[in-house]
C-alpha distance (Angstrom), angle and dihedral (degrees) to the residues before:
residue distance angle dihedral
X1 . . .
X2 3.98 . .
X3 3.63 123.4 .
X4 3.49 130.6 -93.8
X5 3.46 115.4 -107.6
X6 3.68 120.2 -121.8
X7 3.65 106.9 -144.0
X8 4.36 109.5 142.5
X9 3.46 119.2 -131.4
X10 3.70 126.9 -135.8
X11 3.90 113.4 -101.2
X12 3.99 90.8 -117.7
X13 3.37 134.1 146.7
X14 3.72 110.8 -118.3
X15 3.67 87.1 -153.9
X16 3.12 103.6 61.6
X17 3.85 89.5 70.5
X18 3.93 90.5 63.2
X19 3.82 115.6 122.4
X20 3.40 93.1 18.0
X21 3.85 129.0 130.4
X22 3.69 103.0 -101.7
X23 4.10 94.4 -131.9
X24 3.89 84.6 58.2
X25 3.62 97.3 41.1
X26 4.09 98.3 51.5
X27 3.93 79.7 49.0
X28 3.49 97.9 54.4
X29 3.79 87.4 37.0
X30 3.87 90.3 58.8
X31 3.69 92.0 37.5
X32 4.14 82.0 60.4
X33 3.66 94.3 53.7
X34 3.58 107.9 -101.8
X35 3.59 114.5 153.0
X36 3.62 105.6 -142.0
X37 3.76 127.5 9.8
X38 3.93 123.2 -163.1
X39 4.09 125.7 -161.3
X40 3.69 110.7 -154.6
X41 4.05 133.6 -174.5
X42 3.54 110.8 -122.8
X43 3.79 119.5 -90.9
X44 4.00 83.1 24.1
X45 4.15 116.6 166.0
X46 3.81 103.1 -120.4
X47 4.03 126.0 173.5
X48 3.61 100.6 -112.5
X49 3.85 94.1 -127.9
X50 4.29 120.2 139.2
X51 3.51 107.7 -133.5
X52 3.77 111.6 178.1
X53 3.17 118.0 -123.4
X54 3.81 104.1 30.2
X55 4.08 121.9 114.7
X56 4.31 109.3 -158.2
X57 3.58 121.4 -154.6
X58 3.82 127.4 -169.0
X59 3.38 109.0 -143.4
X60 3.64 129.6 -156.4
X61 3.76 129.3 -178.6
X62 3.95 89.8 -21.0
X63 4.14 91.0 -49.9
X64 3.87 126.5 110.0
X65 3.97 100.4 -119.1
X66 3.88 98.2 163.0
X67 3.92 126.5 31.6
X68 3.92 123.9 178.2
X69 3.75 136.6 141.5
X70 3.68 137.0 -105.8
């Protein structure tokens, strides 16, 4: 089995990020330190893998509806 990787996450609030535009929330998200940062259409099929340092938002019609982290 590979190693986990040991990248730190931000403390942030995932969400705080709700009901924002997605543009400006992946650029705030960035901004905050969080290594990766993934848009996804709701009801999207996603492996169910944590990777540390990643911030998910569901996005519907432009709008984050759905934050978490991993």
């Amino acid at each position: 089995m590979a190693p986990n990787p040991t990248t730190e996450e931000p403390q942030d609030n995932p969400d705080t990020y709700l009901g924002l535009d997605s543009a400006r929330a992946e650029r705030l998200a960035r901004e905050r330190g969080w290594s990766a940062v993934r848009s996804l259409p709701p009801g999207a099929i996603i492996t169910m893998e944590y990777r540390s340092g990643r911030l998910n938002f569901e996005v519907t019609d432009g709008t984050v509806t759905r934050c978490w982290k991993g």
